[in-house]
N, C-alpha and C positions, 0 to 999 in steps of 0.2 A: 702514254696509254690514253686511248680515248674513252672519256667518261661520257660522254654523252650519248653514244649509241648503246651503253648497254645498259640492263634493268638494276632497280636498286639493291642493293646489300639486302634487304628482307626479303626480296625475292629467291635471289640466288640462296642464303640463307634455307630457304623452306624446300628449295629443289633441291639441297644437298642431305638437308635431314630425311628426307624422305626417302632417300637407299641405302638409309643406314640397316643394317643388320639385326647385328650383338650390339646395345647400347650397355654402358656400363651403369650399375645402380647404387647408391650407398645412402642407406636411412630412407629406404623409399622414396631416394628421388632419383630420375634420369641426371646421368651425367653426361661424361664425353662420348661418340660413339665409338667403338672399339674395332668394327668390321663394315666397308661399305659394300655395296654391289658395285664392283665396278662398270661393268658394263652399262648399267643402268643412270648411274655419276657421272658416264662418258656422252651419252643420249644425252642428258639432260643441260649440261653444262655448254653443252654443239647447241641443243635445240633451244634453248633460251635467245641468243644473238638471234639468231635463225629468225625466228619466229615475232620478236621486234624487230627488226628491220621488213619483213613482210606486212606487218602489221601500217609501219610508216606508209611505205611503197603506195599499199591501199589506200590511205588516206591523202599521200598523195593525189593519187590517180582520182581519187572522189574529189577533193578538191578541185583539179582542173578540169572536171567535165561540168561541174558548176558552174564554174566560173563562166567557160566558155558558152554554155545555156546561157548564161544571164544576159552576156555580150550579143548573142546573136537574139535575143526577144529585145535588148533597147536599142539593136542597130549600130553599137560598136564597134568602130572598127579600128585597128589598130595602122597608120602609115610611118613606116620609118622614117621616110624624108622630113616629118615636122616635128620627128624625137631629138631635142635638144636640149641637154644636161649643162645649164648655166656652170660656169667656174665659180668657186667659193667667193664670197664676197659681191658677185654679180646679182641684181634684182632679177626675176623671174622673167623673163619676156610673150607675151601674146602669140599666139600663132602664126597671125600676119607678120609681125617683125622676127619670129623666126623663118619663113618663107624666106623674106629680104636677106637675110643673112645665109643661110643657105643659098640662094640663088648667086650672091656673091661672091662666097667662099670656095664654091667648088670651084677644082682643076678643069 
């Protein structure tokens, strides 16, 4: 089960007390609920995922217009030809020496 896309236990929690019905009572205090709406159990329990993962989506999507604003007001720009991902243990290399390397290595 993936726990990370969906909301927490106290969420789900409050979305399922809330179609209860017939709650049952004993000494003036609420117990278990006895009768739910289901329909309303079924809406809500769909609409939860739902509605976080829309939520992410957005944030995504704000995220990358951000970003991408930021990059085009300081003139970054992104070339793949000088994106080189050293192998583990390897020091970092400069842009010129990966040029040289790339110019080498291709077929």
């Amino acid at each position: 089960m993936d726990v990370v896309g969906f909301p927490s236990p106290a969420v789900y929690g409050a979305a399922i007390d809330t179609t209860c019905l017939v709650q049952q009572e004993s000494c003036e205090r609420k117990g278990a609920c006895l009768l739910y709406d289901n329909d309303a159990f079924r809406i809500r329990l769909h609409a939860l995922p739902i509605v976080g993962k829309l939520v992410a989506v957005w944030l995504y999507c704000l995220a990358l217009y951000f970003s991408v604003r930021r990059d085009r007001r300081y003139g970054v720009t992104a070339d793949i030809s000088t994106i080189v991902v050293a192998p583990p243990g390897e020091p970092d290399r400069t842009s010129s020496e990966q040029r040289d390397i790339l110019s080498t290595t291709r077929i």
